[in-house]
C-alpha positions as CSV (number, residue, x, y, z in Angstrom):
1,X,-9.5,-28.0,18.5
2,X,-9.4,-24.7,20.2
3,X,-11.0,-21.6,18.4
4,X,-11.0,-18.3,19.2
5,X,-13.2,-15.6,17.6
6,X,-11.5,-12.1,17.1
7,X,-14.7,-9.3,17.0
8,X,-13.1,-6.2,15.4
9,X,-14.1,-2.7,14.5
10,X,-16.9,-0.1,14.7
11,X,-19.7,-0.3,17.1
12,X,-22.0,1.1,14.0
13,X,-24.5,-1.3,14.1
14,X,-23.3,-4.1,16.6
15,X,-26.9,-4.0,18.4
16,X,-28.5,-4.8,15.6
17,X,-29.6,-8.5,15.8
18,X,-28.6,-9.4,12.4
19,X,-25.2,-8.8,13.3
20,X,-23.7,-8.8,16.7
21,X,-26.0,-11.6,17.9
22,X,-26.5,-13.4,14.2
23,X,-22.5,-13.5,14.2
24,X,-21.8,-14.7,17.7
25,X,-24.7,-17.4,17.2
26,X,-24.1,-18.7,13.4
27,X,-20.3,-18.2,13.9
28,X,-18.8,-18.4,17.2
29,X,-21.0,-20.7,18.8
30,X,-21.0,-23.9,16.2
31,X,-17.1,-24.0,17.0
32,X,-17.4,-23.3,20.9
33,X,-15.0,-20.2,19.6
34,X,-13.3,-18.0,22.9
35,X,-14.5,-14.6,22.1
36,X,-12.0,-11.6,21.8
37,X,-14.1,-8.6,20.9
38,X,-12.1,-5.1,20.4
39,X,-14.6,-1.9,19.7
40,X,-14.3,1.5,18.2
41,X,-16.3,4.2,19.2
42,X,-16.4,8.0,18.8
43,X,-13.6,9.9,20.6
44,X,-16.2,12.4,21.9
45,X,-18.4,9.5,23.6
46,X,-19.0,9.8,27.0
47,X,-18.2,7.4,29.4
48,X,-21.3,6.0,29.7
49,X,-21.7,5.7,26.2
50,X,-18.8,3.4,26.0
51,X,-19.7,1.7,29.8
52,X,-23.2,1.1,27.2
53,X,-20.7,-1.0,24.6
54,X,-19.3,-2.8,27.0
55,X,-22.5,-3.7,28.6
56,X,-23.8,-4.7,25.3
57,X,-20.9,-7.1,24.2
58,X,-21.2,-8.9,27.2
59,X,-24.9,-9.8,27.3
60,X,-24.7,-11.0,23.6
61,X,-21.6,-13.0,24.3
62,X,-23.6,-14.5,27.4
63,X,-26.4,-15.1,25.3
64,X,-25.0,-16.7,22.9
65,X,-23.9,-19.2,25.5
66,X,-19.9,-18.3,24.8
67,X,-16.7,-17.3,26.9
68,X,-15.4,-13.6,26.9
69,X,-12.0,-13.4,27.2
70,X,-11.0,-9.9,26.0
71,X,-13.3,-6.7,25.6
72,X,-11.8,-3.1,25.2
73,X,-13.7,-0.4,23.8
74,X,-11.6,2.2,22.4
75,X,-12.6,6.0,22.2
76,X,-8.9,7.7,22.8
77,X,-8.1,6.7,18.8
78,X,-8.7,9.6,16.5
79,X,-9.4,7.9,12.8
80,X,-7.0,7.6,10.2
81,X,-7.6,9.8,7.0
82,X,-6.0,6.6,5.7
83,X,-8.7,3.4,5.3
84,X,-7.8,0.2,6.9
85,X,-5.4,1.5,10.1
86,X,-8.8,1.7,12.5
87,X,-8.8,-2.1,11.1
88,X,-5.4,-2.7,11.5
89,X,-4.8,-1.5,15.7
90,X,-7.9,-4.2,16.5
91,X,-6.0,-7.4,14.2
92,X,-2.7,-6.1,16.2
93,X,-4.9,-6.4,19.7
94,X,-5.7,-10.0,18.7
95,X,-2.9,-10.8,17.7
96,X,-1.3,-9.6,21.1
97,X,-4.3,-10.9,23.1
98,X,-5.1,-14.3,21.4
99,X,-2.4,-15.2,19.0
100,X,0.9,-14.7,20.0
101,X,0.6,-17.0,23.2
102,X,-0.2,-19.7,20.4
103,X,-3.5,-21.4,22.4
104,X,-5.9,-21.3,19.4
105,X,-5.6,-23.7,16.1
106,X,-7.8,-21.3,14.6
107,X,-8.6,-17.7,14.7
108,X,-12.1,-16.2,13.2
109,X,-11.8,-12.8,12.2
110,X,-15.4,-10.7,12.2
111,X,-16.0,-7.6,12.2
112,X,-18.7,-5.6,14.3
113,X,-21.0,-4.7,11.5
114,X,-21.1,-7.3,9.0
115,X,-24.5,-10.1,8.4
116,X,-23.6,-13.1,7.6
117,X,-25.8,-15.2,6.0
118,X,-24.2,-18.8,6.3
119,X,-23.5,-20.7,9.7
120,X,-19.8,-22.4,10.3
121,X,-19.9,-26.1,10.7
122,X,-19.1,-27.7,13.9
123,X,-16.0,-29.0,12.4
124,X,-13.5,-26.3,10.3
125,X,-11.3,-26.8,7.9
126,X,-8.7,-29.1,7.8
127,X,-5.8,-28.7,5.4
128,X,-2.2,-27.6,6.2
129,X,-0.7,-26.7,9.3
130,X,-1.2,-23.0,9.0
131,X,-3.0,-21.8,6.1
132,X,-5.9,-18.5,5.8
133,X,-9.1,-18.5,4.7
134,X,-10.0,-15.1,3.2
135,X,-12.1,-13.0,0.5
136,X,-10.2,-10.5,-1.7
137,X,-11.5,-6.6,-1.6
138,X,-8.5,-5.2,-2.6
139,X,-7.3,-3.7,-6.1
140,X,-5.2,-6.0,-8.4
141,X,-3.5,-4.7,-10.7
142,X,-4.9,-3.6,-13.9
143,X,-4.3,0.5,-12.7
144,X,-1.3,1.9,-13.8
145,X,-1.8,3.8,-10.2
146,X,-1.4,1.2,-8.5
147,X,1.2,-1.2,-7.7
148,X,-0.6,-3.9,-5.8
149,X,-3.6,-4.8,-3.4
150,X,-3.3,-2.8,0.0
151,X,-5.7,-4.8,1.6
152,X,-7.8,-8.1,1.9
153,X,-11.5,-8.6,2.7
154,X,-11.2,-7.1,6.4
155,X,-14.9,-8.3,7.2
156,X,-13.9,-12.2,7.9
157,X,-11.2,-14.9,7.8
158,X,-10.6,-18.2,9.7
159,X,-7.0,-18.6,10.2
160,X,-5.1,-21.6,11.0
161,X,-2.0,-22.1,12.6
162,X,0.3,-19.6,14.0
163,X,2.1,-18.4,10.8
164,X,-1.3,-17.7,8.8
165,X,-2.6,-15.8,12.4
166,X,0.7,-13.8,12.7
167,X,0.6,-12.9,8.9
168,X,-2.7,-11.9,9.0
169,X,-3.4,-10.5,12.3
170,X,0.4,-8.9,13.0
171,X,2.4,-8.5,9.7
172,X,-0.8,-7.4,7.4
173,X,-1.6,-4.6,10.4
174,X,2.3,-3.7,10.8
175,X,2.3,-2.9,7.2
176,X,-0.6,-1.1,6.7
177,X,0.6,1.4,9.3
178,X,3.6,1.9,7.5
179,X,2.2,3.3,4.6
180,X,2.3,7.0,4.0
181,X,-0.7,9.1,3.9
């Protein structure tokens, strides 16, 4: 069952080795997960600042024993004022990069700075043909200000099948791009 592992967001605290290499060991490399890893940094990094990311990335994917297949560090994208659309070009990317040619039963979504506590099993979920595995973060609807959620937990989610990947990874991104500031 081939897995790929999407790593998405802000460098922040990659380098720490409670994240970046906790992640890649307790959730990448139980599955034998393809990684996919697209960074944020500062627009006003230099060059070898972000030359430092990439350098980074690849000796904890290597030391975690696991396959890079992607890595693009991005400093040419000013932040949104609006939460979620930094989040939102990375799930695009791997959708583009690892979804859309449909070679991975499941996608892992992680992001860059997040611990996890808990290792994935060697075996993942079975269950229907394309179905997402995903905490909640956003607001239901209790607030007369607002209408619905306009957002899931972005930190991680194991997608199976094509239809829960595109939803998640393409459609989810799409829309939150659409929405006005």
């Amino acid at each position: 069952m081939p897995a790929a592992l999407c790593l998405l967001g802000s460098v922040r605290t990659l380098g720490l080795e409670c994240t970046g290499a906790t992640t890649l060991r307790r959730i990448a490399r139980p599955i034998g997960a393809a990684v996919f890893a697209f960074v944020n940094v500062p627009e006003q990094w230099s060059a070898d600042r972000v030359e430092g990311v990439r350098t980074l990335v690849r000796a904890m994917v290597r030391g975690a024993d696991l396959e890079l297949r992607a890595l693009e560090v991005d400093n040419r994208s000013p932040n949104s004022a609006w939460k979620g659309v930094p989040q939102a070009k990375g799930l695009r990317r791997c959708w583009e990069v690892a979804g859309a040619p449909g070679a991975f039963e499941y996608i892992v979504r992680v992001r860059t700075d997040v611990y996890h506590g808990f290792a994935m099993p060697d075996r993942l979920p079975e269950g229907p043909a394309s179905v997402a595995y995903v905490g909640f973060l956003g607001a239901p609807g209790c607030s007369p200000l607002r209408k619905g959620a306009l957002w899931v937990d972005d930190r991680f989610a194991v997608l199976r099948g094509r239809q829960a990947q595109r939803v998640f990874l393409r459609d989810f991104a799409e829309s939150l791009e659409e929405l006005p500031l």
